[in-house]
C-alpha positions in Angstrom: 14.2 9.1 -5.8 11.1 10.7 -6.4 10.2 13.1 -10.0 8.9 16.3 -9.8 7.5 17.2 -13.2 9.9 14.0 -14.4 13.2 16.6 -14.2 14.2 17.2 -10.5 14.9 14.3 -8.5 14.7 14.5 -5.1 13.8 12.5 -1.9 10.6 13.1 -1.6 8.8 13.9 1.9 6.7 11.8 4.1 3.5 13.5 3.1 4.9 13.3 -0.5 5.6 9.7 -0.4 2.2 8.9 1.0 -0.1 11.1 -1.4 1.9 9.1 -4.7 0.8 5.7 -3.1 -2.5 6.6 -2.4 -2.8 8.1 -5.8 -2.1 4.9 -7.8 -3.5 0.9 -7.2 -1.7 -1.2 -4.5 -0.8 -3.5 -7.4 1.4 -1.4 -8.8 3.7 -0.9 -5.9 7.2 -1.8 -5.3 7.0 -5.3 -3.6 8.7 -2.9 -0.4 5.8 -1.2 0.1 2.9 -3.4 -1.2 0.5 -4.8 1.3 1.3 -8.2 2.4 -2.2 -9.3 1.5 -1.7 -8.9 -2.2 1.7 -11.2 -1.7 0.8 -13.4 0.7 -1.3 -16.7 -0.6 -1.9 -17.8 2.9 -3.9 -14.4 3.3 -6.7 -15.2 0.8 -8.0 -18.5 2.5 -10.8 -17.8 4.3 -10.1 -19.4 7.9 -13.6 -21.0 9.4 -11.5 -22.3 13.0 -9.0 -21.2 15.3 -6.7 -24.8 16.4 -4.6 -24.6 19.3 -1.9 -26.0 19.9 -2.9 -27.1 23.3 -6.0 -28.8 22.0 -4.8 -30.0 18.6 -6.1 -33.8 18.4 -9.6 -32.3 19.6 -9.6 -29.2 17.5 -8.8 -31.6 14.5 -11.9 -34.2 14.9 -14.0 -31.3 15.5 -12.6 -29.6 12.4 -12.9 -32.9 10.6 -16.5 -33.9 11.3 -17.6 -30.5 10.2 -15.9 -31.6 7.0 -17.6 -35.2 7.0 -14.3 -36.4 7.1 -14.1 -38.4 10.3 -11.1 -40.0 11.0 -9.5 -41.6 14.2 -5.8 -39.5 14.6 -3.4 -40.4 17.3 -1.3 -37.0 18.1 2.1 -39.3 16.7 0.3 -39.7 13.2 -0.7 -35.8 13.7 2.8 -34.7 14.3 4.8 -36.8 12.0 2.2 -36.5 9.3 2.1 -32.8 9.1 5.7 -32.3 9.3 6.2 -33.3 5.7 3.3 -31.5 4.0 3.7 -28.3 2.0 1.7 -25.4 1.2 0.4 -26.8 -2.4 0.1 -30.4 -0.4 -2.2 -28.5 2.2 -4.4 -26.7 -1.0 -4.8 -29.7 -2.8 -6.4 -31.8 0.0 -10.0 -32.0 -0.6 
């Protein structure tokens, strides 16, 4: 329900219901409405590569020697590795 002069409640139009977000911060919407980027932890990493999935072991040693982290993978130790990992697992890795 939307307040008109805080008495009247009624469902507020489109154009209504648009102007009251744009009039107040992002932060302080309903989670319904917020952008996903102010929820979303994965969307405030900045991402350097693209890995496919069809080049995976490749994409990974490139990745990795960037990082001066060479290492010699097999795509088993890859896929059973990476299975068990989290989100805080992946952001704690140096």
């Amino acid at each position: 329900m939307f307040h008109i002069n805080g008495t009247l409640r009624v469902v507020p139009t489109f154009h209504e219901f648009v102007s009251y977000l744009v009039s107040r911060p992002p932060q302080e919407y309903d989670p319904h409405w917020r952008p996903v980027s102010l929820q979303c932890g994965l969307c405030h990493i900045n991402y350097t590569a693209v890995v496919l999935t069809e080049t995976y072991n490749e994409d990974l040693h490139y990745i990795m020697s960037g990082a001066s982290q060479v290492h010699n993978f097999t795509a088993t130790q890859l896929t059973t590795e990476r299975s068990f990992l989290s989100f805080d697992g992946i952001r704690s890795t140096p």
